[in-house]
C-alpha positions, 0 to 999 in steps of 0.5 A: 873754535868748538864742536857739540852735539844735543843727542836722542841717542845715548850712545852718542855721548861720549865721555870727556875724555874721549871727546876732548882728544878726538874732537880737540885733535879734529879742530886743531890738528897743527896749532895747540890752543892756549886753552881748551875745555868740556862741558856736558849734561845729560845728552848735551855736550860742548867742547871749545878751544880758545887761541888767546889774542887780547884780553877781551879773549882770555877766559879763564875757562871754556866753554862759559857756564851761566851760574843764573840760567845754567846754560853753557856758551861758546864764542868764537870771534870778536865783539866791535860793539863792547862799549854799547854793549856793556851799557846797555846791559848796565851790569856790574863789571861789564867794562872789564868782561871778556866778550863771551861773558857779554854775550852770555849777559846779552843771552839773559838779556834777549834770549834769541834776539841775541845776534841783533845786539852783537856786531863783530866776527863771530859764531856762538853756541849756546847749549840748555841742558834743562830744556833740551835746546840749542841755539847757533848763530853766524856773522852776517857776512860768514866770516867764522864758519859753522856746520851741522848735521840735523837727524832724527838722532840729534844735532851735531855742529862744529866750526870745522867739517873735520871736526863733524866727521869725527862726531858722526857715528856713521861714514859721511855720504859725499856727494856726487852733485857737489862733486860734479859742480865743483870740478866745474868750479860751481860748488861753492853755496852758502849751505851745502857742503861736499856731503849730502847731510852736513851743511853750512850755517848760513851767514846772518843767520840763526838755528834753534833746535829743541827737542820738543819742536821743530828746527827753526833756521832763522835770518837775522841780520837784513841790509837796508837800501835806504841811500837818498835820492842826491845829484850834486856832491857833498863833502858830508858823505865822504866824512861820514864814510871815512870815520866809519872806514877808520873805526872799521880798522881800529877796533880789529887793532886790539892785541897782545901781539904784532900784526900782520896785513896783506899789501898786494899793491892795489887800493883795498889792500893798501888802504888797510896797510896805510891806516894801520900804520898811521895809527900806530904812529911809528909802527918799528916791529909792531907791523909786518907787511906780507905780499906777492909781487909776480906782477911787473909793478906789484913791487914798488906800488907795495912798497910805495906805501910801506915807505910812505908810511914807515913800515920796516917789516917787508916780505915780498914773494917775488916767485911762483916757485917759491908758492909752488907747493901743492902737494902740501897745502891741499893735504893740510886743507883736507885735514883742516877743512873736512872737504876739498878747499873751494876758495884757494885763497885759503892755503895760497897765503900759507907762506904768509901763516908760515911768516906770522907764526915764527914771528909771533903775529897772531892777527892777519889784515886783509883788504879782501871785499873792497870790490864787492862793495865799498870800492866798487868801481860803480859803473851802474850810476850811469843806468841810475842817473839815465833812468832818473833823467838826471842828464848834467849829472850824467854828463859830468860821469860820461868820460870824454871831452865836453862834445864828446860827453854830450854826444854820448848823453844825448845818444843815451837819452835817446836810444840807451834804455835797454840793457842787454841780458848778459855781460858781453866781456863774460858771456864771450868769455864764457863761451869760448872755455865751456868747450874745455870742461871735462865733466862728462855730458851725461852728468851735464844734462842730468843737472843742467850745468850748462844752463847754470854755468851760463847764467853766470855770465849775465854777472852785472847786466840785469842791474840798472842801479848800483845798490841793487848789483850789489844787494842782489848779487855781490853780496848774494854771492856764495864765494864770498862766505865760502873765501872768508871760511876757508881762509878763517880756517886755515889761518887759524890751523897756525894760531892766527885770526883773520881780520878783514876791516872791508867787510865791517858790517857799517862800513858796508851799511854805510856805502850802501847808505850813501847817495850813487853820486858820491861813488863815481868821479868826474869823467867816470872816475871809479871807486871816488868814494873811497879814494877821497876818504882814504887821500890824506893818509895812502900815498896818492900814486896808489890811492888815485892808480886808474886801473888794477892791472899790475903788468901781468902780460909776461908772467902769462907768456910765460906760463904758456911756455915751459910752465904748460908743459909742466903742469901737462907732466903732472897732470898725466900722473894725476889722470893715471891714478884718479880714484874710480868716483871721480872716473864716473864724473870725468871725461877721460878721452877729452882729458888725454886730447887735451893733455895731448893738444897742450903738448903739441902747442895748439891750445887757444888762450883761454886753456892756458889761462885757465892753468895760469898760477892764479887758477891754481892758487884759486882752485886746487889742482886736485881734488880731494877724496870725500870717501876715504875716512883718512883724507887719502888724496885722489887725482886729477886736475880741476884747473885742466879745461874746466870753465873759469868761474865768475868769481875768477874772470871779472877779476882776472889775473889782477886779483892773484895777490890781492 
């Protein structure tokens, strides 16, 4: 992690010393780094904090100083490409170079053509003091975050938020656009934060900032969409994603420490906790299995794999109580995060941080991203094949008995052209909870969020080919970025890297180089790509499940009950003491009605399904104050009739322990 500053202004220099505590203490304020340094020349300044994990990260000192150039570098993630890396730089030690001695290499190699070269995780600074210039780089999917703030007095940037309100000379301005958005659960952007004049890196991008000319933002990684035109199956394609699956989980394998995953049970989960246990062979105290289990079958599809694969270490949370603590983790996200959290996922897995810290793990698995891309159930290939006129293939897709499937076919041949604007399941979706939201209408008609909330309800239906679902919208999506940087930070509030092998940059190439066929099975098989590579090693009850429902009907049930009038309790006490910005936004008279109407037992469903725990799990309940310099927390409850949004529907409830 890091945080520097190019400054016009010579009063916003600090001194080492200050800097090292107050910008150290903004970056790590719960985790002690095992190493932190500071680097300063003239108006340029940098600090970084390094949490060492495998010798490829243990640099004697940070940041890095180039004795050719001058120049100072700081690296936060990790390099997948070393080998190709070193030899193609050809320089003398390189095998034995720590990541960001070959990034430095890589930066007198190609100066700002660096991030072409580089694949991994990651987010690096490199600072000139002689000429007065910075360079900034982000991954291509925003797995490590990175911030700044651009004026005519410099450019701050930092890893954290947090750690940018405390470079800023002046009170950040929050702003009330965001605000708004974000209690209707649309805040989330790959640029724009919850102040007016800090944004975001975007993923896959580059800024160069010099005080000579104008910023340059720069995109620099771009997927291709080069999948070949193919109607029968090829065993190929399934070795070739296969070997590119497994590299995507070995080479985030390398540490000096145990590793956790994440195994909710599901098939991108799973497939992460198999793999690492195959490859270590007998895995004893070297993996530690970490997941919920609220759901009737969670429990034995999580442990179907652990058993299978010999994985001794379980801790299975098996009770909302014992995730129930709010209060805490939303005072730790503030801290952390700078702003309230967006992606609840980041502080809902704090008792799985809790867990690896005691235990030593300082590398946590996720399966999260297999829906996005690689395991996408592919329900656009019917359109494709449809279009190409490719009426067997299409027929072999089409689920049924054989006069059932060439019904359909024909029926499709003949009238089926046309898809409808919106997704039928979202749009209705959509407009039953719009009536439960709170935010008041003047606020609603100023931006028109109705007409912004809405468009998100057209989800999957303008697409007609699998590829272009998921260039121009999955991947497109803001909460993808913004789940991995919240989750990034939080984790690493307890020492621990987030690792994330679904979203390896080629395996995701790779699925999108892969013809549509292979993709979907017989009779609409979903996620047939995926489930073929991954048969020989996870346990074919949990590779082959045909849907992703874990049995959550009774846990909803109950919620309805007693646990609605619970949340009604506190949210009451939350309306009462709500700060007076978030009084402008809200619509308190349709609060209280609808407070009043859950304690009379005459709300429809969907208000209770938007209280359900995997709401509040993946939105905070409260909202955090942007105002107050000391993160003070103000109340009210972004949950209570606010519209869910797509990132929640399409998954549902499914998606709570993933």
């Amino acid at each position: 992690m890091f945080a520097g500053l190019l400054s016009l202004n010579p009063s916003r220099c600090p001194a080492s010393a200050q800097a090292k505590t107050l910008w150290g203490a903004a970056l790590s304020p719960y985790h002690q780094p095992d190493q932190q340094g500071f680097w300063q020349q003239g108006p340029v300044c940098l600090l970084e904090q390094r949490v060492f994990n495998a010798p490829a990260n243990r640099d004697a000192q940070v940041p890095l100083c180039c004795p050719y150039t001058g120049v100072a570098l700081a690296f936060w993630g990790r390099l997948d490409n070393r080998d190709q890396l070193a030899a193609a730089l050809r320089e003398v030690g390189d095998a034995a170079a720590s990541d960001a001695q070959l990034v430095l290499a890589a930066w007198r190699r190609w100066g700002e053509a660096l991030p072409e070269h580089l694949l991994g995780d990651f987010v690096l600074a490199v600072m000139d003091a002689e000429r007065r210039r910075v360079f900034l780089a982000r991954d291509p999917l925003g797995v490590k975050p990175l911030y700044y703030q651009l004026n005519p007095d410099g450019l701050a940037f930092a890893t954290s938020v947090a750690a940018l309100r405390v470079l800023s000379p002046n009170p950040l301005m929050p702003d009330s656009t965001w605000m708004a958005r974000y209690l209707l659960g649309m805040s989330m952007s790959d640029q724009q934060t919850g102040y007016r004049d800090l944004v975001k890196l975007p993923p896959g991008h580059c800024l160069t900032v010099s005080l000579d000319s104008p910023p340059q933002l720069r995109r620099w990684h771009h997927w291709r969409d080069d999948a070949p035109s193919a109607f029968r199956r090829d065993p190929q394609w399934v070795e070739a994603y296969r070997a590119v699956l497994e590299e995507s989980i070995r080479c985030r394998m390398g540490s000096d420490f145990p590793l956790g995953t994440e195994n909710s049970g599901g098939l991108d989960s799973a497939t992460i906790t198999a793999y690492l246990a195959h490859f270590m062979g007998i895995p004893g105290e070297r993996l530690h299995s970490f997941g919920f289990a609220l759901g009737e079958q969670e429990p034995a599809f999580i442990l179907e794999t652990s058993q299978a694969l010999n994985i001794t270490h379980n801790y299975i949370i098996t009770a909302c109580s014992a995730i129930d603590d709010t209060d805490e983790r939303i005072d730790r996200a503030l801290r952390i995060l700078g702003y309230p959290e967006e992606h609840g996922s980041g502080s809902g897995h704090t008792l799985f941080y809790r867990e690896c810290e005691l235990r030593g793990i300082r590398t946590l698995f996720s399966g999260y991203g297999g829906d996005e891309v690689v395991t996408n159930p592919g329900r656009h290939l019917r359109w494709e094949l449809l279009d190409q006129h490719q009426y067997q293939a299409l027929w072999d897709i089409v689920p049924g008995n054989p006069l059932t499937r060439s019904l359909r076919v024909l029926k499709a041949a003949t009238l089926g052209r046309n898809k409808p604007a919106y997704n039928a399941r979202f749009l209705a979706a959509w407009q039953v909870r719009w009536p439960h939201q709170l935010l008041q209408l003047e606020w609603v008609q100023r931006l028109d969020l109705h007409t912004e909330y809405m468009e998100g309800a057209r989800y999957d239906a303008p697409y007609r080919k699998i590829n272009d679902f998921i260039l121009q919208k999955l991947l497109k999506m803001p909460y993808v970025a913004t789940r991995l940087e919240n989750c990034t930070l939080m984790a690493a509030s307890y020492g621990i890297d987030y690792r994330w092998p679904l979203w390896d940059v080629r395996l995701v190439q790779q699925y999108l180089s892969t013809p549509g066929i292979e993709k979907v099975g017989p009779k609409g098989i979903g996620r047939y790509l995926h489930r073929r590579a991954i048969d020989k090693v996870v346990p074919k009850r949990v590779a082959w499940k045909p849907s992703k429902n874990m049995g959550y009907g009774q846990l909803l049930q109950d919620f309805k009950g007693a646990g609605l009038i619970a949340l009604v309790q506190e949210a009451r006490q939350w309306e009462a003491d709500l700060h007076p910005d978030l009084s402008d936004l809200i619509d308190r008279p349709k609060l209280r009605l609808q407070l009043k109407q859950a304690e009379q037992g005459t709300v429809d469903d969907n208000f209770a399904f938007s209280l359900q725990p995997s709401a509040r799990s993946e939105y905070p309940a409260l909202v955090g104050s942007l105002v107050e310099a000391d993160l003070s927390r103000v109340a009210t409850t972004q949950t209570l009739g606010i519209g869910l949004s797509p990132s929640r529907c399409y998954s549902g409830v499914s998606r709570m322990a993933c």
